[in-house]
Residue frames as qw, qx, qy, qz and C-alpha x, y, z in Angstrom:
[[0.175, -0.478, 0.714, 0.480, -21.76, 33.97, 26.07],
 [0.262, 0.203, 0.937, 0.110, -23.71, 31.87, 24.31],
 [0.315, 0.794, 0.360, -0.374, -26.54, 34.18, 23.72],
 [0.113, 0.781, -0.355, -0.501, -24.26, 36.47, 22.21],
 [0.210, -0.190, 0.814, 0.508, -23.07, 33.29, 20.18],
 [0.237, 0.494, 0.748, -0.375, -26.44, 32.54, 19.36],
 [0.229, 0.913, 0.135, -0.311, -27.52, 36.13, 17.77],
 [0.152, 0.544, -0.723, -0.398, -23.85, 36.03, 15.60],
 [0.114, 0.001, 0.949, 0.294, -24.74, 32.69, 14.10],
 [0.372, 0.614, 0.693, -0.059, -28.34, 34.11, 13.47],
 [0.245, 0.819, -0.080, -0.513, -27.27, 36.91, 12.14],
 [0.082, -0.488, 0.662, 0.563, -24.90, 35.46, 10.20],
 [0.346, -0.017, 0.907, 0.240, -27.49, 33.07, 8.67],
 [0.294, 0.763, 0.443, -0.367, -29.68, 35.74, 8.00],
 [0.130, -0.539, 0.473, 0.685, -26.99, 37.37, 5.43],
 [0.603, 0.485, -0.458, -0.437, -27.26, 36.70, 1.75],
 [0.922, 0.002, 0.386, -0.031, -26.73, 33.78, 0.58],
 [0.388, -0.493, 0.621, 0.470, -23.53, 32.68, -0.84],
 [0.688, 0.613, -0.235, -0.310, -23.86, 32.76, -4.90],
 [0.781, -0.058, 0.481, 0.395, -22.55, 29.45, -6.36],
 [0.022, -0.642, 0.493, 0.587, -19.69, 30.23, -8.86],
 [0.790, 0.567, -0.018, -0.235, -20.50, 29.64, -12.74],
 [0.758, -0.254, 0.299, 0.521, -17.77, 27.80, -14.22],
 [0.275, 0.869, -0.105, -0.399, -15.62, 29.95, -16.18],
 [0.200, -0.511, 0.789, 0.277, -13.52, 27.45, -17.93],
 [0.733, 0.231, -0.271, -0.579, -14.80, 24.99, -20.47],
 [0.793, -0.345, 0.471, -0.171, -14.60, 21.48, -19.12],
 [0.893, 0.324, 0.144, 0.278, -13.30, 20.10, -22.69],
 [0.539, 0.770, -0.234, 0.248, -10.46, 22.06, -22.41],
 [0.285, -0.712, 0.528, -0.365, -8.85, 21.13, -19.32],
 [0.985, 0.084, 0.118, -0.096, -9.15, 17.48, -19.98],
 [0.534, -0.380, 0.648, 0.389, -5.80, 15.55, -20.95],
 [0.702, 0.557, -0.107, -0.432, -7.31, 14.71, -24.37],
 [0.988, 0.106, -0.062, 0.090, -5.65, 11.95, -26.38],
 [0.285, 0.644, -0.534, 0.468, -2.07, 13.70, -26.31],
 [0.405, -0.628, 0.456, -0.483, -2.57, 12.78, -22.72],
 [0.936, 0.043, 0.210, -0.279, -3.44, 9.42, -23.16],
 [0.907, 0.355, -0.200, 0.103, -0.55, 8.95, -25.01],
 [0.173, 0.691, -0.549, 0.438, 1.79, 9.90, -22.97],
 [0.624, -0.397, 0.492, -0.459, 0.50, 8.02, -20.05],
 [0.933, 0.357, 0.035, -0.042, 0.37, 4.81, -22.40],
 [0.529, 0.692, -0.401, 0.285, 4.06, 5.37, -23.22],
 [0.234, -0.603, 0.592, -0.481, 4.82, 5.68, -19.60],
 [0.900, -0.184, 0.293, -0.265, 3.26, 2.37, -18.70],
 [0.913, 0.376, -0.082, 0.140, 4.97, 0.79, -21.72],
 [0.436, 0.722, -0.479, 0.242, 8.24, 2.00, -20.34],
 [0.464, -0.626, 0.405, -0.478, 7.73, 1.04, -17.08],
 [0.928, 0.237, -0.050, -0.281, 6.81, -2.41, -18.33],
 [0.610, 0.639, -0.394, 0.254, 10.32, -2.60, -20.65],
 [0.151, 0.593, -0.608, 0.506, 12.47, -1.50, -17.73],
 [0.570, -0.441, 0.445, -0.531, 10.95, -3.54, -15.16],
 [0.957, 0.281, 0.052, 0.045, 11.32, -6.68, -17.19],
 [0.456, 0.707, -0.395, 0.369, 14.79, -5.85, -17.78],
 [0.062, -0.705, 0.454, -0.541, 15.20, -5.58, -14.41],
 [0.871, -0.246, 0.237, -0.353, 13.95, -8.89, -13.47],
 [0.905, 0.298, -0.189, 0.240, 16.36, -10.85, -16.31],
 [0.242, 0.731, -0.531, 0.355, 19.27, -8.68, -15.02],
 [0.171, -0.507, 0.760, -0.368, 18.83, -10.11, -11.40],
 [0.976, -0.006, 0.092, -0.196, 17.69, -13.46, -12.75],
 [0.762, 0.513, -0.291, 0.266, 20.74, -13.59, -14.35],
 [0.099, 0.599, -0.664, 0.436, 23.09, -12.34, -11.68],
 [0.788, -0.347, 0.414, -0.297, 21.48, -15.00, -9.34],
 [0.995, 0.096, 0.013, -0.024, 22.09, -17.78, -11.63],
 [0.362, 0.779, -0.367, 0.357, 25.61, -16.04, -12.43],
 [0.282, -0.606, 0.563, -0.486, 26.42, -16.45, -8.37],
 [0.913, -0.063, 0.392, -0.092, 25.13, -20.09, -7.91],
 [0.830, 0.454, -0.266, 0.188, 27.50, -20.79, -10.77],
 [0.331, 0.666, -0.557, 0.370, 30.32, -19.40, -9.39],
 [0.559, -0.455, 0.570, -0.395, 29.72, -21.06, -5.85],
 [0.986, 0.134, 0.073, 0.073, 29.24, -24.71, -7.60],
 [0.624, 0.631, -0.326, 0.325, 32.67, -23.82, -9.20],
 [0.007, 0.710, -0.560, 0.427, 34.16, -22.65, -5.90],
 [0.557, -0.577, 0.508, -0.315, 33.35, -25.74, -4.38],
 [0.955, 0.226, -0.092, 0.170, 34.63, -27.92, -6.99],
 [0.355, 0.750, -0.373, 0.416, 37.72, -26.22, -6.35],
 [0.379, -0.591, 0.504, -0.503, 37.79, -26.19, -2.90],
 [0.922, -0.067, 0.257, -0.282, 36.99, -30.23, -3.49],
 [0.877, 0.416, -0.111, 0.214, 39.72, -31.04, -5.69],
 [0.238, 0.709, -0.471, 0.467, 42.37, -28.94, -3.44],
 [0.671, -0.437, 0.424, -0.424, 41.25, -31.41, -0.83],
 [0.923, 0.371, -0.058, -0.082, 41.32, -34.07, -2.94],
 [0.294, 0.696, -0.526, 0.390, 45.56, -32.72, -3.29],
 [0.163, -0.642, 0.647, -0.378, 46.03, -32.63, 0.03],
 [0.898, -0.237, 0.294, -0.225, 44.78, -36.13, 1.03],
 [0.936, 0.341, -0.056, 0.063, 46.70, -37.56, -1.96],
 [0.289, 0.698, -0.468, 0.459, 50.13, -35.60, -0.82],
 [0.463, -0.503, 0.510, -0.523, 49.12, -36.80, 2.96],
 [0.993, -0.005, 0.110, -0.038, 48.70, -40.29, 1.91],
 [0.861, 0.401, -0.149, 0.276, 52.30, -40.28, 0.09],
 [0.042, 0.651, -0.591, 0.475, 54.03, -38.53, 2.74],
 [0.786, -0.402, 0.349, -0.314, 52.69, -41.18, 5.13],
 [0.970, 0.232, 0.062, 0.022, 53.40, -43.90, 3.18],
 [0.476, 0.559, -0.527, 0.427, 57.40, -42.50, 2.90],
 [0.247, -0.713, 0.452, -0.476, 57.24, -42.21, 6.69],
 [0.934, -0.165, 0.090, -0.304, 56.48, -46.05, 7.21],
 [0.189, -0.569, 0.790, 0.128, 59.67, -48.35, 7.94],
 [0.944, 0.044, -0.123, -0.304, 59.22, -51.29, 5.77],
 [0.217, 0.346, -0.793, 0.453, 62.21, -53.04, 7.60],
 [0.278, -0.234, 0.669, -0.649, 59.67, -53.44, 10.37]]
């Protein structure tokens, strides 16, 4: 088996030789060229734009949400605030001053 590989892989290196391939294209025409350059430029610069944007939007909604929590817990402090002041004045009716 081997032999037999042997003699195919000497024959086969005895063959021609593989011809390298000429280019048939002209290398300055398959470039991008500046047209390319600007487009790719553009692309960066949008990417840039929209990615900034996209940082203020969810700076802003963060700061947007910490606002509204501070608010909700002034709220939620001042409806406490209620109830102590309604629980002090219901106590204060319940007290016998007779006694």
């Amino acid at each position: 088996m081997h032999a037999a590989f042997a003699a195919l892989l000497s024959a086969a290196s005895t063959a021609t030789p593989t011809p390298t391939p000429t280019p048939a294209v002209d290398p300055d025409l398959v470039t991008p060229g500046p047209w390319g350059f600007v487009v790719i430029a553009f692309l960066a610069l949008v990417v840039i734009v929209l990615v900034w944007d996209m940082m203020r939007r969810i700076r802003r909604a963060r700061i947007r949400s910490e606002v509204d929590e501070e608010l909700d817990a002034e709220e939620a402090a001042a409806r406490q605030g209620e109830r102590a002041a309604e629980a002090t004045e219901t106590d204060a009716e319940d007290i016998d001053p007779k006694a």
